[in-house]
VOKENU-892778 format. One record per residue (C-alpha): x, y, z. Coordinates in steps of 0.001 Angstrom, whole numbers, plus 500000, padded with zeros to 6 digits. Layout:
BEGIN
<node xx="X" yy="Y" zz="Z"/>
...
***
This chain:
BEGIN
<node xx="500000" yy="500000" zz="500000"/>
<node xx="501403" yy="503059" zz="498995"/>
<node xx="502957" yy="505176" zz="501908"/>
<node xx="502802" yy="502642" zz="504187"/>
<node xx="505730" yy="500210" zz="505891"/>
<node xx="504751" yy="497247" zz="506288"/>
<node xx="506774" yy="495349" zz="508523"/>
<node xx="507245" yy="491364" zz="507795"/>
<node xx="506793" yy="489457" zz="511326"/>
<node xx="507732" yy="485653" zz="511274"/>
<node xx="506181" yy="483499" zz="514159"/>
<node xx="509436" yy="481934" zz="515193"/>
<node xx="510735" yy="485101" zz="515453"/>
<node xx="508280" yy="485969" zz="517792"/>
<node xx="508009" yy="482560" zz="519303"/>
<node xx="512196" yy="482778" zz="520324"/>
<node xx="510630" yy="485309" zz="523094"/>
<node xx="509656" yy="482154" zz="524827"/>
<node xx="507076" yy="482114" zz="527871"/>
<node xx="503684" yy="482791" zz="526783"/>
<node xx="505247" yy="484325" zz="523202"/>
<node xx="505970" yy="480982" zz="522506"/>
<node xx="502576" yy="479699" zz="522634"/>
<node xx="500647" yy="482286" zz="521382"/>
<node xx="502539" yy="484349" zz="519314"/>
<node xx="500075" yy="486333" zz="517775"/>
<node xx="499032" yy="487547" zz="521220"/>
<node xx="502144" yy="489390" zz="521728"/>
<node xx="502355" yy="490216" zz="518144"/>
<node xx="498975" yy="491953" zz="518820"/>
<node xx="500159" yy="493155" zz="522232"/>
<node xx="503407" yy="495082" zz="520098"/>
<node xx="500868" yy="496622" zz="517977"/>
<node xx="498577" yy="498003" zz="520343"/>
<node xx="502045" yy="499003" zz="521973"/>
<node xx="503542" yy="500996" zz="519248"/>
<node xx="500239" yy="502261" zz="517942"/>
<node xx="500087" yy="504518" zz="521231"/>
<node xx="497772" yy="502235" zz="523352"/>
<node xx="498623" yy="500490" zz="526408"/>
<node xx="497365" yy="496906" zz="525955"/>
<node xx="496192" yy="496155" zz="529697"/>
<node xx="494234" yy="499743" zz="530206"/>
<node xx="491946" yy="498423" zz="527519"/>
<node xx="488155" yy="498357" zz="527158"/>
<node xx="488199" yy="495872" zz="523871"/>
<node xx="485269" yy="494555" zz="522160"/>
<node xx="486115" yy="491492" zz="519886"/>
<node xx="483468" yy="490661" zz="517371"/>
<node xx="484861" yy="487374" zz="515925"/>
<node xx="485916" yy="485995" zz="519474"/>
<node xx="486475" yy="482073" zz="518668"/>
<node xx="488762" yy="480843" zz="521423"/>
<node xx="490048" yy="483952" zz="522082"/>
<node xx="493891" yy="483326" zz="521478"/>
<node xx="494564" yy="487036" zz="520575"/>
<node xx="494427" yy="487225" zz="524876"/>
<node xx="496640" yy="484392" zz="525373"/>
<node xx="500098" yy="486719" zz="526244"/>
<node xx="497831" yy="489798" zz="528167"/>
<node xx="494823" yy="490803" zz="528990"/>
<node xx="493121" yy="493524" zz="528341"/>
<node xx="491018" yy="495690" zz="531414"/>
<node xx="487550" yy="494857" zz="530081"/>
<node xx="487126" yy="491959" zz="527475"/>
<node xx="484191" yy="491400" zz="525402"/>
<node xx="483811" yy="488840" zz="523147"/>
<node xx="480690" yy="487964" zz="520482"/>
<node xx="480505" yy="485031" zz="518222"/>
<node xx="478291" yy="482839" zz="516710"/>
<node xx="478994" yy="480267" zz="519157"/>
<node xx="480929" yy="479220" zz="521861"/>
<node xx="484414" yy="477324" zz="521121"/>
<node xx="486908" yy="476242" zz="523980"/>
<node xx="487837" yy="479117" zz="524845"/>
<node xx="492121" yy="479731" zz="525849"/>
<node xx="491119" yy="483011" zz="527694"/>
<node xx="487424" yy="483629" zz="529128"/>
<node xx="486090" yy="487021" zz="528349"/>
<node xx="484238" yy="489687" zz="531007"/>
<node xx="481137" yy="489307" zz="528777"/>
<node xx="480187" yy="486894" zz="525630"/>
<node xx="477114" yy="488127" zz="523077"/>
<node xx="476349" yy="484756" zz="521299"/>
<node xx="475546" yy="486680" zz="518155"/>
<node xx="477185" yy="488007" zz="515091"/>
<node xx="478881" yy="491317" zz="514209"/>
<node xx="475649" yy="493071" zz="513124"/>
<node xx="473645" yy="492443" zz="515892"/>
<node xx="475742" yy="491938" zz="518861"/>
<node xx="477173" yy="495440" zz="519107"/>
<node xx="473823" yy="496405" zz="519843"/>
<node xx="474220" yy="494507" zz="523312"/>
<node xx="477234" yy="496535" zz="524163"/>
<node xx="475560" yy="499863" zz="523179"/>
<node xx="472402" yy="499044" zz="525323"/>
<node xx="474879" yy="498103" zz="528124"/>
<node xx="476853" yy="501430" zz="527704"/>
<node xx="479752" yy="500334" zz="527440"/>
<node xx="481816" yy="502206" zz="524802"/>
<node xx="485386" yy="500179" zz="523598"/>
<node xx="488744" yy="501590" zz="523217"/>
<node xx="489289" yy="498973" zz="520854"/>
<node xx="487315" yy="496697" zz="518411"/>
<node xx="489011" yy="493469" zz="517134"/>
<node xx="487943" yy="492326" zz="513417"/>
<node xx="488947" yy="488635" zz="512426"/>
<node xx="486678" yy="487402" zz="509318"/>
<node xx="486927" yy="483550" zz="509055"/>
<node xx="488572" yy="484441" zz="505511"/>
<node xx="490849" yy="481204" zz="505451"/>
<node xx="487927" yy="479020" zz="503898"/>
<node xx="488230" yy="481672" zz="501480"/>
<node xx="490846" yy="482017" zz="499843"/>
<node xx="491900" yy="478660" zz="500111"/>
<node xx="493583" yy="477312" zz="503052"/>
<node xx="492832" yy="474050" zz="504383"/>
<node xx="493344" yy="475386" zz="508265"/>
<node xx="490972" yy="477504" zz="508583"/>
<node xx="489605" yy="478120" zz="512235"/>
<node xx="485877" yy="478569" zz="510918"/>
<node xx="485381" yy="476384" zz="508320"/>
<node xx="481962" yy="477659" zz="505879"/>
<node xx="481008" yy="479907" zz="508765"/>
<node xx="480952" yy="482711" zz="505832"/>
<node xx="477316" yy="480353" zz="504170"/>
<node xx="474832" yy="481779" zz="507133"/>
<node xx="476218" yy="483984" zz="508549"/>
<node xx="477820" yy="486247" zz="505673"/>
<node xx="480910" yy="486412" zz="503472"/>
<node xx="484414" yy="487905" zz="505434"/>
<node xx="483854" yy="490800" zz="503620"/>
<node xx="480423" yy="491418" zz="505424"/>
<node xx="481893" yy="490957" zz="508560"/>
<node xx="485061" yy="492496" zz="508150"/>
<node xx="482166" yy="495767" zz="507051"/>
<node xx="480077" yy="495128" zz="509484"/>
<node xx="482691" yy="495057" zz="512212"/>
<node xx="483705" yy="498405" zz="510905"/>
<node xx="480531" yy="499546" zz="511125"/>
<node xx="479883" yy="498392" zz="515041"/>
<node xx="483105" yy="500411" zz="515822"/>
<node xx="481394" yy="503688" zz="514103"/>
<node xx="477973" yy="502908" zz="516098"/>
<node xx="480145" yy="502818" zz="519233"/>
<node xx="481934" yy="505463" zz="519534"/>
<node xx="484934" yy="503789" zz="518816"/>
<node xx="488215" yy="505415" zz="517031"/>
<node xx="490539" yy="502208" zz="516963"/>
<node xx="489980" yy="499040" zz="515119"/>
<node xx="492358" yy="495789" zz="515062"/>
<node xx="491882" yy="493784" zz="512109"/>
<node xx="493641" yy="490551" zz="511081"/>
<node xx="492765" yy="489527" zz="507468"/>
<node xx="494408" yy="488183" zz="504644"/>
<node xx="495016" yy="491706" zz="502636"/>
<node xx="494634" yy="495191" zz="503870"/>
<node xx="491346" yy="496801" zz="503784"/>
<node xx="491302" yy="500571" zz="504275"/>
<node xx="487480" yy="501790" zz="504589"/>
<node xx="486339" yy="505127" zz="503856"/>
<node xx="486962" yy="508078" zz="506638"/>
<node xx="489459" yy="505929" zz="508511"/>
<node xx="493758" yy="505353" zz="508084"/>
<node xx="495691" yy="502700" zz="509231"/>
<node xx="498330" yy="503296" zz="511736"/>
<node xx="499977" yy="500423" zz="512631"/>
<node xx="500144" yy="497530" zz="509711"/>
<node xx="502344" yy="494236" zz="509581"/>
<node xx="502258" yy="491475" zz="507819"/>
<node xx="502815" yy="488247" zz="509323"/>
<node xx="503995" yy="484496" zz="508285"/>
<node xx="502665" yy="482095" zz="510178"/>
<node xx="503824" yy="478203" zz="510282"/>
<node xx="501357" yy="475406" zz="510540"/>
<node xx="501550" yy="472022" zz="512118"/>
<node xx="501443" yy="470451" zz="508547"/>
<node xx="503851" yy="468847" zz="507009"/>
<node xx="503360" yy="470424" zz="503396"/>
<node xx="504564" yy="474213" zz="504228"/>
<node xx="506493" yy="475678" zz="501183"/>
<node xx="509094" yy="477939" zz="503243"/>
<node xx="510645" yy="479506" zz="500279"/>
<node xx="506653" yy="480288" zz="498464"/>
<node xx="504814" yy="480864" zz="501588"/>
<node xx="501129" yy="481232" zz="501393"/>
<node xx="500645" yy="481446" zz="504681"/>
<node xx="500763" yy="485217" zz="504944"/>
<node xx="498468" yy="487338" zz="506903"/>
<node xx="498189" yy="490865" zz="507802"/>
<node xx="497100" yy="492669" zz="510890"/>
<node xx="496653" yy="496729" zz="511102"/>
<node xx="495267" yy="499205" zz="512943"/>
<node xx="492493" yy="501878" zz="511406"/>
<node xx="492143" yy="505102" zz="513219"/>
<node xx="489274" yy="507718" zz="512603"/>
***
């Protein structure tokens, strides 16, 4: 994207931290984000829209942590609050509760999408809308609440209408599997931060 560094993150780079870094090294790549994006990462209100087990908590925790899905998984870390519903309609339970989020976290189940085999909700996108549609509508629920800071982890970078990114990195990630092309790596994702 034109005028922006992007920064290339590789897990094990991450994962050489050890302690919790090592297990969930998205978690502290998230927690550097926040970090260098002007935030402080435990002083937090954060409203998650695509919650699933909740590994982007695994390394820290934020002060307030609410999480919405369309169902419950296993969760790693337990949030404050959970809104069993999706993007659209479940920040309406955090406006009628009044509680407005520093942050809102955006992770569309886009792996079915474009491809990979490991993706962590597989055909979620048939009822209950494409990653697109969520990646908008969790735009949108940030708007409705008040909310000047969105995370977003998808598999290109997105940048809506009235809002810049601030913070954007791209990550490789490295999967159990034994058929992981080092050298041609699809495994390539991108999280950023859009401030309005």
């Amino acid at each position: 994207m034109q005028g922006l560094d992007i920064l290339v993150i590789d897990q094990r780079e991450i994962q050489k931290r050890g302690g919790k870094c090592a297990r969930f090294p998205v978690s502290c790549l998230i927690h550097d984000i926040l970090y260098e994006s002007g935030m402080v990462p435990r002083d937090l209100v954060v409203f998650d829209t695509t919650y699933g087990e909740g590994r982007f908590y695994g390394a820290w925790r934020p002060k307030t942590l609410i999480g919405a899905d369309v169902r419950i998984l296993n969760w790693v870390v337990e949030p404050d609050l959970f809104i069993k519903k999706p993007v659209w309609s479940s920040w309406k339970v955090v406006k009628k509760i009044d509680i407005r989020p520093d942050l809102v976290v955006v992770d569309p189940p886009w792996g079915t999408i474009t491809g990979s085999r490991h993706g962590t909700r597989p055909h979620y996108y048939k009822p209950f809308g494409s990653p697109e549609i969520i990646l908008e509508e969790g735009i949108k629920a940030a708007e409705k609440l008040g909310c000047t800071h969105i995370l977003v982890h998808y598999y290109e970078i997105v940048k809506p209408k009235n809002w810049k990114i601030i913070n954007a990195k791209r990550f490789i990630y490295f999967t159990r599997f034994l058929k992981q092309d080092t050298k041609y790596n699809p495994n390539t994702s991108y999280f950023y931060i859009l401030k309005r």
